[in-house]
C-alpha positions, 0 to 999 in steps of 0.5 A: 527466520527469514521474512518472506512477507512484510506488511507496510502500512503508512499510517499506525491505525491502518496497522492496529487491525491487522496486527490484533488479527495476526498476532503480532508483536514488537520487533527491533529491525538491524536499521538506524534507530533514530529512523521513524519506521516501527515494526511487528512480526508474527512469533511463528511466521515468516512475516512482519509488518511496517510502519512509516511512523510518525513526523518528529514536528507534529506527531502526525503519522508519516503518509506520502511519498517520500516515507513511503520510499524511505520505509520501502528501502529499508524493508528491502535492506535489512529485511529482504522479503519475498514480498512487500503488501501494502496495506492501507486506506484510499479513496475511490472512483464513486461509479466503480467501487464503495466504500469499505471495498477492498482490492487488489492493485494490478497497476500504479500510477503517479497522476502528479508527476506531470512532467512535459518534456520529452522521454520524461513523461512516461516516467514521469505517469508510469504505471509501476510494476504490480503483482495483482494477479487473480488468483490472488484476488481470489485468495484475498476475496476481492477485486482488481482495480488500478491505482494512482499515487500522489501527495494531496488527497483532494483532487485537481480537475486535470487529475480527474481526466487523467483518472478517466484516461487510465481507468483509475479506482482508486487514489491514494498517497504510498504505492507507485513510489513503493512499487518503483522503489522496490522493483530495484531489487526485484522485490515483488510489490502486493497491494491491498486498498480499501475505500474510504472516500470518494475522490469525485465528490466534495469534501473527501477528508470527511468522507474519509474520518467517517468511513476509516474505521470500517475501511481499516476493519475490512482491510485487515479481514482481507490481509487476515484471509489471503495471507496464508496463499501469499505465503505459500506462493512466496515459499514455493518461489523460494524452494524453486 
């Protein structure tokens, strides 16, 4: 059975909720063992969910922007979906969301490429292409808000002005680089966040252990609920 769906999350906690709503199970992709990536797919159902795995040197899970890629590359591969849904925890602007709120990405951005030099700045910032319409909005029960992507999760005042210029809600370390990783193949790049800290306010590391688990809980209810709509969209695209 083909994967119209695959689900990519960074982190194996962010995963756990939504592979017990789901259903799925342990699966071997055809892509080089010794890679970190794990994945799980539905017994029934085009869809299959991966992770970024964890770092050989410190067992921690492999968030940021280069397993990212590397994840997204070997997803569009070796498993050809349809669809790539990110799935997973960020932190968020405190005068525009809340914690544990989920939304649907319309835009990406990378607020830490700075890059100066000209006709290099724009590729540098972006925005990535994104499928975050409202109808899927509607299908997820949430809202739209643009994203940026970067590799710290504290926040450099020159970043904030940068949030203000584009509007940014949310922070998070993964989905511009998958978005632009995919978009080589004309793969079609979903992207679900849910709040765990807000990244204008201090010490958003403890924000984020204090709220992960509500923020993953609400994350996967939302994945668990609009699923079936993603799926039916990406079949009917296939059938055309």
């Amino acid at each position: 059975m083909r994967t119209l769906v695959t689900i990519l999350c960074a982190m194996r906690p962010e995963a756990d909720p939504i592979i017990g709503a789901l259903g799925l199970e342990p699966h071997e992709p055809a892509w080089d063992p010794h890679l970190p990536m794990r994945c799980w797919r539905h017994p029934s159902q085009p869809v299959s969910l991966v992770i970024n795995g964890a770092d050989r040197r410190t067992g921690v899970d492999l968030i940021g922007t280069t397993p990212a890629t590397l994840a997204t590359h070997a997803i569009v591969q070796h498993m050809r979906p349809a669809t790539i849904l990110v799935a997973g925890a960020a932190g968020g602007h405190s005068g525009r969301t809340a914690i544990g709120r989920v939304h649907l990405v319309d835009r990406a951005f990378h607020h830490d490429r700075r890059i100066p030099l000209p006709g290099f700045e724009a590729y540098g910032m972006g925005p990535e292409p994104m499928h975050g319409t409202p109808d899927l909005a509607s299908a997820f029960g949430v809202g739209i808000a643009t994203i940026s992507t970067g590799n710290s999760l504290d926040t450099l005042p020159g970043e904030m002005d940068f949030f203000e210029r584009h509007g940014v809600t949310l922070k998070d370390m993964e989905t511009a680089s998958i978005a632009w990783t995919a978009a080589h193949s004309g793969t079609k790049v979903v992207a679900l966040r849910s709040v765990t800290d807000f990244f204008d306010q201090p010490t958003p590391e403890h924000q984020f252990l204090a709220n992960f688990d509500t923020a993953v809980t609400n994350l996967a209810a939302s994945v668990a609920r609009g699923l079936p709509a993603l799926l039916d969209s990406c079949g009917s695209h296939a059938r055309a």
